[in-house]
TORVEX-943364 format. One line per 2 residues: number of its first residue (from 1); their letters; for each residue x, y, z of N, C-alpha, C. Coordinates in nm, 2 decimals. Layout:
# TORVEX-943364
NUM	A	X Y Z X Y Z X Y Z | ...
# end
This chain:
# TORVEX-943364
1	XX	0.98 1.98 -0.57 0.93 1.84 -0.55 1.05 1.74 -0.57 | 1.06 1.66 -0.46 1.19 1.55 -0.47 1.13 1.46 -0.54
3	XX	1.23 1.36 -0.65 1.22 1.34 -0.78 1.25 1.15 -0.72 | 1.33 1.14 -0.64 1.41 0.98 -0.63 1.37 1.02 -0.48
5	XX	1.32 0.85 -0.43 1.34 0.84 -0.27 1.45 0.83 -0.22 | 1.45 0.75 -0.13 1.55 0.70 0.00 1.64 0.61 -0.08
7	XX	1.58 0.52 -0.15 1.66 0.44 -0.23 1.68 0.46 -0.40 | 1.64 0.59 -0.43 1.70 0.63 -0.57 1.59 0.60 -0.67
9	XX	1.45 0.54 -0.62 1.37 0.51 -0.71 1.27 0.66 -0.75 | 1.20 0.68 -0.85 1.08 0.80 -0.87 1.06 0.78 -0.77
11	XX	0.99 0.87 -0.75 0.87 0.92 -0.63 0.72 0.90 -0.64 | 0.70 0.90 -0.79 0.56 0.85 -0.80 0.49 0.73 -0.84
13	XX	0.67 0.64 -0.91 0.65 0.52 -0.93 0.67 0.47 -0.81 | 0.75 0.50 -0.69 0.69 0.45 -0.60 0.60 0.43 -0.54
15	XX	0.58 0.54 -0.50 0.42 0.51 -0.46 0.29 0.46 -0.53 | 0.29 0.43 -0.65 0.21 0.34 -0.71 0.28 0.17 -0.68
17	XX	0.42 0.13 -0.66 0.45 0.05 -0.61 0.39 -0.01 -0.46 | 0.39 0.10 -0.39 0.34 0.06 -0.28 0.18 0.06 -0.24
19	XX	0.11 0.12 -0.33 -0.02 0.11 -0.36 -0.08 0.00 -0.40 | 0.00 -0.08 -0.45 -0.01 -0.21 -0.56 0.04 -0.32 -0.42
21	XX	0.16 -0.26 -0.37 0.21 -0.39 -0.23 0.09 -0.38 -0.14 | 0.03 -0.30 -0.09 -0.11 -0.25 -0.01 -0.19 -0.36 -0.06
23	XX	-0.18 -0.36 -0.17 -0.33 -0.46 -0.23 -0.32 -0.59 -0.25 | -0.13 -0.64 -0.23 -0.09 -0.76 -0.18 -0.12 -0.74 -0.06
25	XX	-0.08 -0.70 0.04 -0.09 -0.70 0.16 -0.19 -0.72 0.23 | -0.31 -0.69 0.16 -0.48 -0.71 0.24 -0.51 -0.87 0.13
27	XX	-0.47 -0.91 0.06 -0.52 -1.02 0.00 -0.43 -1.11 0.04 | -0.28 -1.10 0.11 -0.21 -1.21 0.16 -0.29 -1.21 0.32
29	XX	-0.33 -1.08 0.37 -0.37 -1.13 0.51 -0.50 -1.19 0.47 | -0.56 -1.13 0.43 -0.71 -1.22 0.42 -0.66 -1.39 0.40
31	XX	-0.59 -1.42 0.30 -0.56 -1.55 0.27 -0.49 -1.64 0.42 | -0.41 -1.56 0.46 -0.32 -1.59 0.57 -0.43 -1.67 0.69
33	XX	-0.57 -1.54 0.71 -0.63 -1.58 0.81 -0.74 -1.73 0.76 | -0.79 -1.72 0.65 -0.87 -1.82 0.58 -0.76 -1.92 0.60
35	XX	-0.65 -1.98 0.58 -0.55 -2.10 0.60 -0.59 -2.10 0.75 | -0.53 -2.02 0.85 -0.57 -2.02 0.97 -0.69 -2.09 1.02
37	XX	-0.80 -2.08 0.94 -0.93 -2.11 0.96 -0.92 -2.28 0.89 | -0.86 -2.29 0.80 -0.88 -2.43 0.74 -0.79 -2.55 0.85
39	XX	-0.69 -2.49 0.88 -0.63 -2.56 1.00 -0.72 -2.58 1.07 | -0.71 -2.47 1.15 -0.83 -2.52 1.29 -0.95 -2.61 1.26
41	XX	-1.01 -2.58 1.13 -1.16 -2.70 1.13 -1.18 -2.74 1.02 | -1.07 -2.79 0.96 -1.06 -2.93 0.91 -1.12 -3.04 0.97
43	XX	-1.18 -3.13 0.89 -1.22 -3.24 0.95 -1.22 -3.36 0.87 | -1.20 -3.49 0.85 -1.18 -3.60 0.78 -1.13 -3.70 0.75
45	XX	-1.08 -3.79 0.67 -1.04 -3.87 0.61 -0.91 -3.79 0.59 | -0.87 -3.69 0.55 -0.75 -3.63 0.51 -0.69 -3.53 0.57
47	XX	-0.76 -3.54 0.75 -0.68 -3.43 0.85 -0.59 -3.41 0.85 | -0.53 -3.54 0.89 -0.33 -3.52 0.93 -0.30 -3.44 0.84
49	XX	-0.32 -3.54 0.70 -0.24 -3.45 0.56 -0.24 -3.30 0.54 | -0.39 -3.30 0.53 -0.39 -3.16 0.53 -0.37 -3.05 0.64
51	XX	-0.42 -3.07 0.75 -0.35 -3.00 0.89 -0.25 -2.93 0.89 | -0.16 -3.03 0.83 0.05 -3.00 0.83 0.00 -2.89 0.72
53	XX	-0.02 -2.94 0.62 -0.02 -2.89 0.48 -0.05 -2.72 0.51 | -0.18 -2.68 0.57 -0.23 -2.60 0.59 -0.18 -2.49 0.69
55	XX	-0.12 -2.54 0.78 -0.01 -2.47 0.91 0.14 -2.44 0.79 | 0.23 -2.55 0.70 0.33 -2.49 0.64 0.28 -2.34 0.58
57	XX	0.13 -2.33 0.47 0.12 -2.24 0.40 0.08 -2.10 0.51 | -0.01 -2.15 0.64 -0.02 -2.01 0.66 0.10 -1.94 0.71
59	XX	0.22 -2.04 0.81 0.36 -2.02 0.82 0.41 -1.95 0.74 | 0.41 -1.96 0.58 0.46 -1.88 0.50 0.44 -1.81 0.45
61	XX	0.28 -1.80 0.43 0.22 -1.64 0.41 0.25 -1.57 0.54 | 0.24 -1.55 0.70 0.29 -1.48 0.79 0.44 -1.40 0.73
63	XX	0.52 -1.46 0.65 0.64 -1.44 0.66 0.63 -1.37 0.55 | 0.57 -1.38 0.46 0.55 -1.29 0.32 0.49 -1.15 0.34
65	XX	0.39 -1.13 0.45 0.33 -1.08 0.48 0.40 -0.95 0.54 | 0.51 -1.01 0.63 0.62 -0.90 0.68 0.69 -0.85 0.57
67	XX	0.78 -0.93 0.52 0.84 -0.88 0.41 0.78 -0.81 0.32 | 0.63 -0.80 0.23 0.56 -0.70 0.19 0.55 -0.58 0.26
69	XX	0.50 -0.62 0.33 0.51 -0.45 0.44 0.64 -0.38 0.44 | 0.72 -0.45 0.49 0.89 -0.39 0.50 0.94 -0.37 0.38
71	XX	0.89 -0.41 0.29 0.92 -0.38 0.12 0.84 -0.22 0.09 | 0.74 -0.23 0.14 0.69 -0.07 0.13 0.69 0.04 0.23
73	XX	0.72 0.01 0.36 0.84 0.06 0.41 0.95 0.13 0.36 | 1.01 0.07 0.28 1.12 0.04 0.20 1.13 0.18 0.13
75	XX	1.00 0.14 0.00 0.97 0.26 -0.08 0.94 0.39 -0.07 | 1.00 0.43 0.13 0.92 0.52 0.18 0.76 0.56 0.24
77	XX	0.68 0.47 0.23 0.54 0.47 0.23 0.49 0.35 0.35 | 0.34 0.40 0.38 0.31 0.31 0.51 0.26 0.22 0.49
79	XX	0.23 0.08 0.53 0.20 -0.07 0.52 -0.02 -0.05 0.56 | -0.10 -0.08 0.49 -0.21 -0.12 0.56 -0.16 -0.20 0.67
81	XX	-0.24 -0.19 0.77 -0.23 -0.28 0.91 -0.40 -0.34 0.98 | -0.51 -0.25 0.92 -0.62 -0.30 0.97 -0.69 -0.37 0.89
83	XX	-0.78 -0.47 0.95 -0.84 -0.56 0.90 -0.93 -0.52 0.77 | -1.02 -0.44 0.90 -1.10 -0.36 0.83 -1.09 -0.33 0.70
85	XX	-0.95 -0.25 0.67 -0.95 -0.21 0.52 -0.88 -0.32 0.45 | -0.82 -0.44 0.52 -0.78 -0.51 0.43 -0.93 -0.61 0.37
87	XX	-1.02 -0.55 0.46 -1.15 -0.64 0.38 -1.21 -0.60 0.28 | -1.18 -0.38 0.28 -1.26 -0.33 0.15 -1.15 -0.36 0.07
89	XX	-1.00 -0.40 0.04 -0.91 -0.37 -0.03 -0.88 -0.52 -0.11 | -0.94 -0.61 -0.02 -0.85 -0.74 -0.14 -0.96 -0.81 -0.11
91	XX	-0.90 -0.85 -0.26 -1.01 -0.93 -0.37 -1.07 -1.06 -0.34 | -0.97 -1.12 -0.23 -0.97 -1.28 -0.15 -1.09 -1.24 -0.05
93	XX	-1.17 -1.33 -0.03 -1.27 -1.26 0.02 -1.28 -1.38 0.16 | -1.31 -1.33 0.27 -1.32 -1.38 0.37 -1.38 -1.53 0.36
95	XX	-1.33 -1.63 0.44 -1.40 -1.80 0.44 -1.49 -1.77 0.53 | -1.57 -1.87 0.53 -1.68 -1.90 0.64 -1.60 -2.04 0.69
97	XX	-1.64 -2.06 0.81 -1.57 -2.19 0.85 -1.57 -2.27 0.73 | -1.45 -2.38 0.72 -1.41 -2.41 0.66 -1.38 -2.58 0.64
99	XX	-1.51 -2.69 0.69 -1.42 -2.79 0.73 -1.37 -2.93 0.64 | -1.48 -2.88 0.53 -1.43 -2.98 0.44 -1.27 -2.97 0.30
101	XX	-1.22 -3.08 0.29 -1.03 -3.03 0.26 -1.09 -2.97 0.14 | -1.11 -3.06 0.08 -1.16 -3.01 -0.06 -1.22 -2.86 -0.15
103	XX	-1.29 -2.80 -0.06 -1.33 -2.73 -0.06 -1.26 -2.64 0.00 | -1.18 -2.65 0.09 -1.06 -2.53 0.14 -0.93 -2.53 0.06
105	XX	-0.92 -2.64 -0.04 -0.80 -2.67 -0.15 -0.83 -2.56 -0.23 | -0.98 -2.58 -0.27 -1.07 -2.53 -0.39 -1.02 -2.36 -0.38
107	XX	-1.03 -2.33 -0.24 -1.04 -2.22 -0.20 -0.91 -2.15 -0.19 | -0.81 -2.24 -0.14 -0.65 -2.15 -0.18 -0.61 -2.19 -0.30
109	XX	-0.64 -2.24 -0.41 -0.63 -2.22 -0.51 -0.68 -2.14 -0.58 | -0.80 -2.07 -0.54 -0.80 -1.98 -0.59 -0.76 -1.81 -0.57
111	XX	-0.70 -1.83 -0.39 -0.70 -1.71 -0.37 -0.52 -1.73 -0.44 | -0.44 -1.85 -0.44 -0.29 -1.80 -0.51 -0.30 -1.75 -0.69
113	XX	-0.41 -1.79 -0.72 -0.43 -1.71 -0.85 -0.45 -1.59 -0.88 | -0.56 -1.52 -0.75 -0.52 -1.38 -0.68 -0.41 -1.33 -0.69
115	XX	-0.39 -1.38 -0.61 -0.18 -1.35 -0.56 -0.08 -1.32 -0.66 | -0.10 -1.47 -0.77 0.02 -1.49 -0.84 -0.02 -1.40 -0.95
117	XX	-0.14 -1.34 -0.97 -0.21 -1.17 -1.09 -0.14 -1.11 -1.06 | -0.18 -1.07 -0.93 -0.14 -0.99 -0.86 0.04 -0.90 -0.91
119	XX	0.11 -1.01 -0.84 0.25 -1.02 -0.81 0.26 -1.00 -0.98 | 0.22 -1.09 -1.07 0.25 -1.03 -1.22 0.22 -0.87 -1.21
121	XX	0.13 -0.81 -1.21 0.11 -0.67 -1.24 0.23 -0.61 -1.13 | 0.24 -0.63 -1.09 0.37 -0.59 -0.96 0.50 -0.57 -1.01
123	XX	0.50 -0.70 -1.12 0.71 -0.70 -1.18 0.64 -0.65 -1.30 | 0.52 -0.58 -1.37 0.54 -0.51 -1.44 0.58 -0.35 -1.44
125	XX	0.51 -0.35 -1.31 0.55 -0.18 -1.23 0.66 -0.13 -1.21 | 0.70 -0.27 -1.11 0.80 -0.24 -1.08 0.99 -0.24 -1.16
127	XX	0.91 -0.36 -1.27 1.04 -0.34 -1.41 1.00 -0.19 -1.47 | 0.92 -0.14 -1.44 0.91 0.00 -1.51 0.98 0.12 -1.40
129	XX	0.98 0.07 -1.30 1.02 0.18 -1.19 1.17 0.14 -1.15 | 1.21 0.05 -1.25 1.38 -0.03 -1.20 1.40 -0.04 -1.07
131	XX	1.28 -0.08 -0.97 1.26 -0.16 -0.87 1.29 -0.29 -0.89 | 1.45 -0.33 -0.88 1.52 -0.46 -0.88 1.43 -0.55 -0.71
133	XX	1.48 -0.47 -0.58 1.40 -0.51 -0.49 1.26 -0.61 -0.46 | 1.18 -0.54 -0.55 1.02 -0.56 -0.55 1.02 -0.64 -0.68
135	XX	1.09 -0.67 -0.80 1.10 -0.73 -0.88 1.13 -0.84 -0.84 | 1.24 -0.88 -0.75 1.33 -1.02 -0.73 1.20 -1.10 -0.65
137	XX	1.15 -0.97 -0.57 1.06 -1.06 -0.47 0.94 -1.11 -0.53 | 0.85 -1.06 -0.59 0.78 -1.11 -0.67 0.80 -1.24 -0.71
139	XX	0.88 -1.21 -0.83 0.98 -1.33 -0.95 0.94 -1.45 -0.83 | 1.05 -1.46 -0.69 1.02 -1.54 -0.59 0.88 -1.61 -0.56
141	XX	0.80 -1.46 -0.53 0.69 -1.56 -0.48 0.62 -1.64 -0.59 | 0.64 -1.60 -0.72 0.55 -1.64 -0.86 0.61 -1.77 -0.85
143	XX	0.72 -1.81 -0.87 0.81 -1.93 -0.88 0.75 -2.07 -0.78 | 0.74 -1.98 -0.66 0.72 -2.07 -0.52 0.57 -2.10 -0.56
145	XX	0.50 -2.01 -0.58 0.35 -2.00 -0.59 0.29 -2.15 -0.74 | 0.37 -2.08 -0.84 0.31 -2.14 -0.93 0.34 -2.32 -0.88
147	XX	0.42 -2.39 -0.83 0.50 -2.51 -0.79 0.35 -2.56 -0.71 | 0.34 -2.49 -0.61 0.20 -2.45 -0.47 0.14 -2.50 -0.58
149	XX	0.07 -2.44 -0.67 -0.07 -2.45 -0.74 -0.07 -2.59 -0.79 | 0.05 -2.64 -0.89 0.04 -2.79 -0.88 0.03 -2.89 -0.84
151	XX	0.09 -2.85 -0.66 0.08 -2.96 -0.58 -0.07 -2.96 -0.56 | -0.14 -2.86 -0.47 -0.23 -2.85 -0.48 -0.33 -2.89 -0.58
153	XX	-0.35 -2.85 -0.70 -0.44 -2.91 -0.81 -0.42 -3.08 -0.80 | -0.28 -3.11 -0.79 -0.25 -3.24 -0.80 -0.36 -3.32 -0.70
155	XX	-0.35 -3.25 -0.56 -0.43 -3.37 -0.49 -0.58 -3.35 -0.49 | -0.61 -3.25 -0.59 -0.78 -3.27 -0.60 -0.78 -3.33 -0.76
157	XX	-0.72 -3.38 -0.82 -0.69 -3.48 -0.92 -0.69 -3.42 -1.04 | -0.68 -3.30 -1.08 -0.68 -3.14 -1.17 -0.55 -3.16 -1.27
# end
């Protein structure tokens, strides 16, 4: 039985790495498409603002979204890709239309609390599996994320 992957990491802490990126990966898409949804039907006193607001975040979950996948790629192992299981798999649970801000603020603040668990149990795995890789990226999203949650809390007056 081969002991170190492609990139020199265990074999079985990888794969619990990438079992753990899987379960980022169905809770950033879920999240990704619910922003998608708050764009589109938004409605109010605070469109413009939030509109922009809401297109930068799903912009950059799209882009997180790749880079998790290609991160477990990485580890040797395959990326979920279907909806389907990204709905039994993460914990962010689908919006229903979405059009009031407040209440879709309400709502990605809670799913980056998801996320930013998440990514903590992630740089604990992965500092155990001396996955520098999946470590740095984390670290990143935690940093960007936690900043996210402020602004956010900020404008629902929190």
């Amino acid at each position: 039985m081969k002991s170190k992957n492609a990139i020199g990491l265990d074999t079985e802490k990888s794969k619990l790495l990438a079992e753990k990126l899987n379960e980022l990966l169905a809770n950033y898409s879920i999240f990704y498409q619910n922003t998608r949804g708050y764009h589109w039907n938004i409605k109010g006193e605070k469109f413009f603002e939030l509109h922009v607001k809401f297109e930068e975040l799903y912009n950059d979950l799209i882009l997180k979204i790749d880079e998790v996948a290609e991160r477990i790629l990485t580890l040797g192992h395959s990326p979920q890709h279907n909806y389907s299981d990204y709905r039994n798999i993460s914990t962010i649970k689908e919006s229903l239309q979405v059009s009031d801000g407040k209440k879709a603020v309400e709502d990605i603040l809670e799913s980056f609390q998801t996320t930013i668990i998440l990514q903590r149990e992630l740089l604990d795995i992965s500092s155990d599996a001396d996955d520098e890789g999946t470590n740095a990226l984390m670290s990143d999203y935690i940093r960007e994320q936690e900043k996210l949650v402020w602004m956010y809390s900020s404008f629902l007056n929190r």
